[in-house]
C-alpha positions in Angstrom: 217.2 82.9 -35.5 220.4 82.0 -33.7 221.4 79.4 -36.6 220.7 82.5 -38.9 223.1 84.2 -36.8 225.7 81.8 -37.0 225.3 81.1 -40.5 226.1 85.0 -41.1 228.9 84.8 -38.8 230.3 82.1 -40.8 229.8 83.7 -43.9 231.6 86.9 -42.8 234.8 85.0 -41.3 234.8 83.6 -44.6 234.6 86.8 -46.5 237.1 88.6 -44.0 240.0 85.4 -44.3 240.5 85.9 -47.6 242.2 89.5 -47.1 243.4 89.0 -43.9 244.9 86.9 -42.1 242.4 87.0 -39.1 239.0 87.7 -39.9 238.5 91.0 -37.8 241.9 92.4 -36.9 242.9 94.3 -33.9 240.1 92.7 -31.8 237.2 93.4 -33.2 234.9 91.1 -32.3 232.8 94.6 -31.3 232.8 95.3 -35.0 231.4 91.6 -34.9 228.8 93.0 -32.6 228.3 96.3 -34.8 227.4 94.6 -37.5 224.5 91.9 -35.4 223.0 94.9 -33.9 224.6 97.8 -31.5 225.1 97.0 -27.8 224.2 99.9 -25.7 226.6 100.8 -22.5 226.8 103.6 -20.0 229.5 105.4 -17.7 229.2 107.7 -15.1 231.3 110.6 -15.2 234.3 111.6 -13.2 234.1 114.9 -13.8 231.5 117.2 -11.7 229.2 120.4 -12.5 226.5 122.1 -10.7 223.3 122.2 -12.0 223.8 124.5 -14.7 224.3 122.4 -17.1 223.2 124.2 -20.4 220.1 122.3 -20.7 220.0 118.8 -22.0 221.7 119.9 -25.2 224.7 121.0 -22.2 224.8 117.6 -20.4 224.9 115.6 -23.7 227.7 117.9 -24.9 229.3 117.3 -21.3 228.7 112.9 -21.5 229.9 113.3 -25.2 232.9 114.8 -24.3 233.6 112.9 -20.9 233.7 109.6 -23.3 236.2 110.9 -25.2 238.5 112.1 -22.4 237.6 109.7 -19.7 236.1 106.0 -21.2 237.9 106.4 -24.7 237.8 102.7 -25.1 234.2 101.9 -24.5 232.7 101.7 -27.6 230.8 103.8 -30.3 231.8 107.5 -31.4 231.4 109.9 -28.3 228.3 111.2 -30.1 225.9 108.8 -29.3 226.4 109.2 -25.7 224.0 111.2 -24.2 222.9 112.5 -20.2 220.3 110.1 -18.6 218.5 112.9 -17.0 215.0 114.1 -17.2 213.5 117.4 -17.5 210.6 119.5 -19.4 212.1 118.4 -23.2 213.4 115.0 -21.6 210.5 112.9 -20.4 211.1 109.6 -18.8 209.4 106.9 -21.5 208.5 109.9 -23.6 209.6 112.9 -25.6 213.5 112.6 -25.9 214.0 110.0 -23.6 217.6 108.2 -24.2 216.6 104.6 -23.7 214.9 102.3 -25.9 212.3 100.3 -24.9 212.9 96.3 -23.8 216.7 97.0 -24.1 220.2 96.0 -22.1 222.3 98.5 -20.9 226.2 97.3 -19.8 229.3 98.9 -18.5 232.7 97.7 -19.1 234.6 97.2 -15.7 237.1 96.3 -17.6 234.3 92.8 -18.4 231.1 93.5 -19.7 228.5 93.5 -17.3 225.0 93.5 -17.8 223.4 96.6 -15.1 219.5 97.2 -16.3 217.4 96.2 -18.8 214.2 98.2 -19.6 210.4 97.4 -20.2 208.1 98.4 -23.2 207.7 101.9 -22.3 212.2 102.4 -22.1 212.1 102.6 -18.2 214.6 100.4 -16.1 213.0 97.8 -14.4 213.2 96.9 -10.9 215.5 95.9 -9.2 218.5 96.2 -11.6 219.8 93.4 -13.0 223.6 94.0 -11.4 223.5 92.8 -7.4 225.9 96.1 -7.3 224.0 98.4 -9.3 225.8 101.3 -11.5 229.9 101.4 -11.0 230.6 104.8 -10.2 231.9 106.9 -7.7 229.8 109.8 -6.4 225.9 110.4 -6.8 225.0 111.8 -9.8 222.2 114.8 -11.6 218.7 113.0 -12.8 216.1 115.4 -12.3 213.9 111.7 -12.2 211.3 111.4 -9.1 210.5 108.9 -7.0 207.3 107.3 -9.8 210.7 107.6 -12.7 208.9 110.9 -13.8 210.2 114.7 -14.1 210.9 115.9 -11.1 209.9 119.5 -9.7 213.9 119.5 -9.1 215.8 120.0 -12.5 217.6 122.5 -11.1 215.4 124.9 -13.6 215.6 122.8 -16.5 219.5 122.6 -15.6 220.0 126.2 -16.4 220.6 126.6 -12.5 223.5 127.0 -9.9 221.5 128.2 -7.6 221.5 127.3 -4.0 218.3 128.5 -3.6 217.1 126.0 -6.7 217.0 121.9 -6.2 217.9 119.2 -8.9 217.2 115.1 -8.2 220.4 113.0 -7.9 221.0 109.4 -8.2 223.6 107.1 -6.7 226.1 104.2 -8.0 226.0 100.6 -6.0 222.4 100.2 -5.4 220.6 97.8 -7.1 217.8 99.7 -6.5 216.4 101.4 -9.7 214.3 103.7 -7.6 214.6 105.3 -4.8 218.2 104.1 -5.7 220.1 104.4 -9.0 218.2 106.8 -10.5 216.5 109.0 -7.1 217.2 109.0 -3.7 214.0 110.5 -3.6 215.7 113.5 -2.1 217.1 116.9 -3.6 220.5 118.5 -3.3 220.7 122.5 -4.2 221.9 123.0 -7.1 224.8 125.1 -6.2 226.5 121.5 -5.4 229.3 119.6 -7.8 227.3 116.4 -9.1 228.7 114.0 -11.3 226.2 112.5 -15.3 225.2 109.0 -15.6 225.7 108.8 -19.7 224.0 106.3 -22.0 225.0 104.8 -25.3 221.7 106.1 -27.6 
């Protein structure tokens, strides 16, 4: 496999040299990347909302347009990021669930790092595989309990700001996948400013 690999890169250099005068201008070793198979990546937000969110369609619009304001160079078009967070149309290894199955998932800091990887069912596995965790600053909406399920605390489905209503939270720098990264196996109200952990799909 990896000879077939190089062979291909070879071939494209090759195919690329004759028009240019480097094979993959400006850089692009990530089109490089594009072209042997997409490498997924995730951010957390700086900006913050409560818990009304607009549903999941809201916190993907919200990571979608976070990417293009705040991470502009990570790679990929802004619309294939999307909100790690679970809820009733957002199940955890199930129905709408952002990551694949036996996958990496890196952040640029500025170097790529690898953070998780997840098993056959598309759940991070424990403990991460960064020592630090997720880079971030400031704990984050999941709506993911302490078994990586739905929570009772999506802040309603993220339709909530509500102090009275309770959404799941995760936190950057700890290695940790759960209670950790993804739940601190506690609840915040939802009336609180929280920042999105966002995922390449």
């Amino acid at each position: 496999m990896a000879l077939r690999i190089y062979s291909l890169v070879l071939l494209l250099s090759g195919l690329f040299s004759a028009a240019c005068s480097k094979p993959f201008p400006g850089g692009d070793e990530l089109i490089l990347l594009g072209l042997l198979g997409k490498t997924h990546y995730l951010f957390v937000t700086t900006s913050t909302n409560n818990g009304a969110l607009g549903g999941v369609s809201g916190a993907d619009l919200i990571c979608q347009n976070a990417k293009t304001a705040e991470v502009p160079s990570l790679p990929g078009s802004s619309l294939e990021y999307v909100a790690l967070i679970a809820s009733s149309t957002r199940v955890p290894g199930g129905a709408g669930w952002p990551l694949f199955a036996n996958t990496n998932y890196y952040a640029m800091n500025p170097g790529q790092a690898l953070i998780f990887h997840t098993n056959g069912s598309g759940i991070p596995v424990d403990p991460m595989d960064s020592g630090t965790g997720i880079p971030g600053s400031g704990n984050y909406w999941t709506g993911i309990s302490s078994s990586f399920g739905v929570s009772t605390d999506t802040c309603l489905n993220w339709g909530s700001s509500s102090p009275s209503d309770f959404g799941e939270e995760g936190a950057p720098g700890n290695p940790s996948a759960y209670p950790g990264g993804f739940t601190q196996s506690f609840s915040d109200d939802c009336s609180q400013l929280k920042r999105l952990l966002c995922v390449r799909n």
